[in-house]
C-alpha positions as a printed NumPy array, in Angstrom:
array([[ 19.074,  -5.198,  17.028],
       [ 15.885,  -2.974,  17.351],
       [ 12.343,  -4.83 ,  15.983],
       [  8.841,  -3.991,  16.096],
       [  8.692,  -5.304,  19.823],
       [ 10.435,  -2.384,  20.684],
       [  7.819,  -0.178,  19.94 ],
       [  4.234,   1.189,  21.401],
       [  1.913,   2.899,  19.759],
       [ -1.677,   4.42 ,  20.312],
       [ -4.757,   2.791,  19.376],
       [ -7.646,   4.781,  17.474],
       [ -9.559,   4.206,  20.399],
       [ -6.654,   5.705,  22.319],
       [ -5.173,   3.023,  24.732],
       [ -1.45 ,   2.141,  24.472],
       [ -0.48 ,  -0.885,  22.379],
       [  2.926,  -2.402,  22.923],
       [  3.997,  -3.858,  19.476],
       [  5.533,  -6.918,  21.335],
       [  2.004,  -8.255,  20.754],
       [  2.925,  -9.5  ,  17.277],
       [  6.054, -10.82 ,  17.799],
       [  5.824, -14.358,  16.394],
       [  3.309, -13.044,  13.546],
       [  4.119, -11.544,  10.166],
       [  2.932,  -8.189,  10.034],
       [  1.805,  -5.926,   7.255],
       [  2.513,  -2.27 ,   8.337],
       [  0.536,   0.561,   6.258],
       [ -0.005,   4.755,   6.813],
       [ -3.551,   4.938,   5.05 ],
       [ -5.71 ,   8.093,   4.376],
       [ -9.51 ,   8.18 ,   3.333],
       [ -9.309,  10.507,   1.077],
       [ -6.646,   9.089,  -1.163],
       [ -6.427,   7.922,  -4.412],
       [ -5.591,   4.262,  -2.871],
       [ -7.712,   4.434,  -0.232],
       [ -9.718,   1.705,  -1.942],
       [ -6.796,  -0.73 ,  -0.947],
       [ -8.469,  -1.293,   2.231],
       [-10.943,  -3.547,   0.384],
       [ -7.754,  -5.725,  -0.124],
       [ -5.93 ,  -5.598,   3.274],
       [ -8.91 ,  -6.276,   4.996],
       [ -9.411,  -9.467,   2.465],
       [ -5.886, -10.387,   3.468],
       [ -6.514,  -9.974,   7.176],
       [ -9.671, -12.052,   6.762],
       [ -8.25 , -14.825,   4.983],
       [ -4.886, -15.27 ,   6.997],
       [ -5.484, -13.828,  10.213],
       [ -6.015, -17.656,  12.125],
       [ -2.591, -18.24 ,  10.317],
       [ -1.242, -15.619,  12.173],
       [ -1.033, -12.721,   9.805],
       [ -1.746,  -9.384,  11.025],
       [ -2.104,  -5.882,   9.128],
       [ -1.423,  -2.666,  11.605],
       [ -3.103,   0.719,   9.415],
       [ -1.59 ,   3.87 ,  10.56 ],
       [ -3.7  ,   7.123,   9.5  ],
       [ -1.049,  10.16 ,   8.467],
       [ -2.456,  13.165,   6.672],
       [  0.598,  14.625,   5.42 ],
       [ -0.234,  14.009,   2.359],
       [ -2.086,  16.826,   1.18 ],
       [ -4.29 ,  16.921,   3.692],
       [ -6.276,  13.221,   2.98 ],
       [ -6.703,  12.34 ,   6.408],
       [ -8.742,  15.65 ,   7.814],
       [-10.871,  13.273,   9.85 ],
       [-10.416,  12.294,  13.946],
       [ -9.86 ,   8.684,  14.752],
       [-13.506,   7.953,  15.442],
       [-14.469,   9.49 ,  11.916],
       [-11.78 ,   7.301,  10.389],
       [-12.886,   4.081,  12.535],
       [-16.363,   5.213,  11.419],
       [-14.957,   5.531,   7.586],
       [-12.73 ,   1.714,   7.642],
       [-16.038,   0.261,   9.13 ],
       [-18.455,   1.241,   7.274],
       [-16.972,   1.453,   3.525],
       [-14.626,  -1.203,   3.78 ],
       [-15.576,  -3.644,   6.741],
       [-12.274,  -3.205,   8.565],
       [-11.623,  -5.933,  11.069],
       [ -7.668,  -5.414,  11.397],
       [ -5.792,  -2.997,  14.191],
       [ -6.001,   0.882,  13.22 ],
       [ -4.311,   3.418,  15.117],
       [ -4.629,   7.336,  15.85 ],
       [ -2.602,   9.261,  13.813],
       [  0.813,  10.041,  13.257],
       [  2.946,  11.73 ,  11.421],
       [  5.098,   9.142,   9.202],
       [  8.034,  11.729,   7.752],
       [ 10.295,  14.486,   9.261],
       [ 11.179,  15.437,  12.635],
       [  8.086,  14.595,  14.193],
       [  7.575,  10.874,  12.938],
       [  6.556,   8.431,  14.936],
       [  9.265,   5.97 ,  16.46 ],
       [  8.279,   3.261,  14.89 ],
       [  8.262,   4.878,  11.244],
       [ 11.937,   6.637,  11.721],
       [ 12.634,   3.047,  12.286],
       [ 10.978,   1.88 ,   9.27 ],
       [ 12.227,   4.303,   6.717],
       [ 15.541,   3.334,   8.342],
       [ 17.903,   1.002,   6.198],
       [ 17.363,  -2.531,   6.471],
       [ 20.073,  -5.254,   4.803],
       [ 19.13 ,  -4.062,   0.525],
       [ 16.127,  -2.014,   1.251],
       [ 17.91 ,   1.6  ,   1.238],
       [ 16.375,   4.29 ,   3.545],
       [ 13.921,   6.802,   2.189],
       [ 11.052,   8.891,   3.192],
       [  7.848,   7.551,   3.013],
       [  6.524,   8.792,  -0.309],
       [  2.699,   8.584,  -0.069],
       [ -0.299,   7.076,   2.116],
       [ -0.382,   3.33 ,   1.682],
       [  3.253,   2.703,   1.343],
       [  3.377,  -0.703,   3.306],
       [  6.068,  -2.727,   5.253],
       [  6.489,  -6.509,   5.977],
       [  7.755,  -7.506,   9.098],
       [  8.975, -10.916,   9.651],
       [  8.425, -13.263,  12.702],
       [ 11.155, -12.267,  14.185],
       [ 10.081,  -8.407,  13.98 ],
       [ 12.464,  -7.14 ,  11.457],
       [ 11.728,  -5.736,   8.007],
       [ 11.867,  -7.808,   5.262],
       [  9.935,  -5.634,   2.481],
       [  8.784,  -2.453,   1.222],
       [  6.239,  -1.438,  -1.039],
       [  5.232,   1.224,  -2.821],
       [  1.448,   2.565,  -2.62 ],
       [  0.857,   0.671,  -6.242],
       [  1.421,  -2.2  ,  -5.407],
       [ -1.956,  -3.991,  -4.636],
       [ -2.042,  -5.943,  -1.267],
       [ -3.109,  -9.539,  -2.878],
       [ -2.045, -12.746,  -2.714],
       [  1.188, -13.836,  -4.599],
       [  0.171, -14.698,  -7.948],
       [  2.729, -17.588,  -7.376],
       [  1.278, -19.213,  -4.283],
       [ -1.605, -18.488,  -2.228],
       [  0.743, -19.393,   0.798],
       [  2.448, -15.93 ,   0.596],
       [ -0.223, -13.713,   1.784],
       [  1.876,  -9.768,   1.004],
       [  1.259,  -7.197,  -1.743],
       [  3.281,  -8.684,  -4.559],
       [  3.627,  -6.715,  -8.15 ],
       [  2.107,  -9.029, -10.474],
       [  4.675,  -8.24 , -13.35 ],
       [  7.746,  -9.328, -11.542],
       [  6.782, -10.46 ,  -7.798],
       [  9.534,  -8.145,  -6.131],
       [  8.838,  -5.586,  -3.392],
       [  9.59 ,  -2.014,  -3.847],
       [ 12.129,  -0.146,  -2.08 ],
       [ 12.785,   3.352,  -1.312],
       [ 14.557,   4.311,  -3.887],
       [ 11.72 ,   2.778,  -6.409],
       [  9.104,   4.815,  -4.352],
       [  7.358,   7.32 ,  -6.274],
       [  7.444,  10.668,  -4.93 ],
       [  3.564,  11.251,  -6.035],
       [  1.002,   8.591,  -6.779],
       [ -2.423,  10.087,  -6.393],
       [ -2.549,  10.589, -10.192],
       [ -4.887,   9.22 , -12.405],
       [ -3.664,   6.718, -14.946],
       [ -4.37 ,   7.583, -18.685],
       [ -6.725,   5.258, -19.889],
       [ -5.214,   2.831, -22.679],
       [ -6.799,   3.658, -26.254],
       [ -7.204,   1.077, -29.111],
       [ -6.894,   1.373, -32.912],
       [ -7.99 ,  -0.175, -36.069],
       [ -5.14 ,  -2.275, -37.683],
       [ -4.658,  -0.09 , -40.978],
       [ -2.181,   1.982, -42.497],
       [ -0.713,   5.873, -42.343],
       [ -1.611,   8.157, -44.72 ],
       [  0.985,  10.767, -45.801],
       [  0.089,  12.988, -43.284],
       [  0.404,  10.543, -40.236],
       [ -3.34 ,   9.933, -39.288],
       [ -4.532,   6.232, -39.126],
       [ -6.843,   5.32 , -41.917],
       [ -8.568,   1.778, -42.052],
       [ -7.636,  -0.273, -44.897],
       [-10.386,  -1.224, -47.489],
       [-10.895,  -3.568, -50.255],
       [-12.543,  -1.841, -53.7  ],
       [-14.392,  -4.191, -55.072],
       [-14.559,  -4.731, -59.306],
       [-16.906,  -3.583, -61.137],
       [-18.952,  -6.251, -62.85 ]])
């Protein structure tokens, strides 16, 4: 059964790294970009590394810029980027290429079936991937979901959606996520006028 000890990969400061490092550690895998809509998650990854890294946890960021182009930079701009903006303490990598014929290994592994979690293409930067202890994949999440602690219990340090809890999986994956959100608007209670616009409700008062 292939796991992430099977794998290698290149360091942003370009020496090889043999996954087999981690085996024994849950690891949070990630493709990130600085010019993304998400990029801001790195605020919480690195919070997540910081907090649970003595307890073995380790998050592995993967720069890809086929995503419209929002990772132009080379690996010592993004090093320079993670560092500076965001404090980033955790393992980054050079860039790959996380879809199509020229994905790295590891990620045509990834986006690979495993038991419920369907195969899929990876569908934006920040998707992210839980490996177990033993090195196999027990999650996927799409790049919405907020890497946080479990509302539940601080003992499960992975991105958890705080309206049900569940991970994401391929198939739940948007295609597009670098989209702002329409901001939610408020009304006056009141009632509709004949013509469908909201009025506020008054009192007249009597004359004396």
């Amino acid at each position: 059964m292939t796991t992430l000890a099977d794998f290698t990969a290149t360091t942003i400061t370009d020496t090889e790294k043999d996954l087999a490092d981690y085996a024994g550690s849950p690891v949070l895998v990630v493709n990130t970009a600085s010019k993304c809509g998400f990029t801001p998650q790195y605020a919480g990854l690195q919070d997540l590394y910081a907090r649970f890294h003595e307890k073995g946890l380790m998050v592995l960021g993967f720069p890809c810029d086929q995503f419209m182009h929002q990772e132009p930079g080379t690996e010592s701009e993004i090093a320079e980027f993670c560092s500076v903006n965001f404090g980033v303490e955790f393992p980054m990598f050079a860039k790959i290429e996380v879809n199509g014929d020229g994905a790295h290994p590891l990620y045509q592994w990834l986006t690979g079936s495993h038991g419920d979690i369907p195969a899929g293409d990876i569908g934006w930067n920040f998707t992210k991937f839980l490996i177990g202890r033993d090195g196999t994949v027990l999650g996927r999440y799409a790049s919405d979901v907020e890497p946080q602690i479990s509302p539940t219990t601080s003992r499960r340090p992975w991105p958890r959606r705080p309206d049900q809890g569940r991970p994401h999986t391929a198939r739940h994956e948007p295609a597009r996520h670098d989209v702002a959100r329409r901001p939610r608007t408020t009304c006056a209670r009141g009632r509709r006028s004949g013509g469908g616009a909201l009025h506020r409700t008054t009192r007249r008062r009597r004359p004396p």
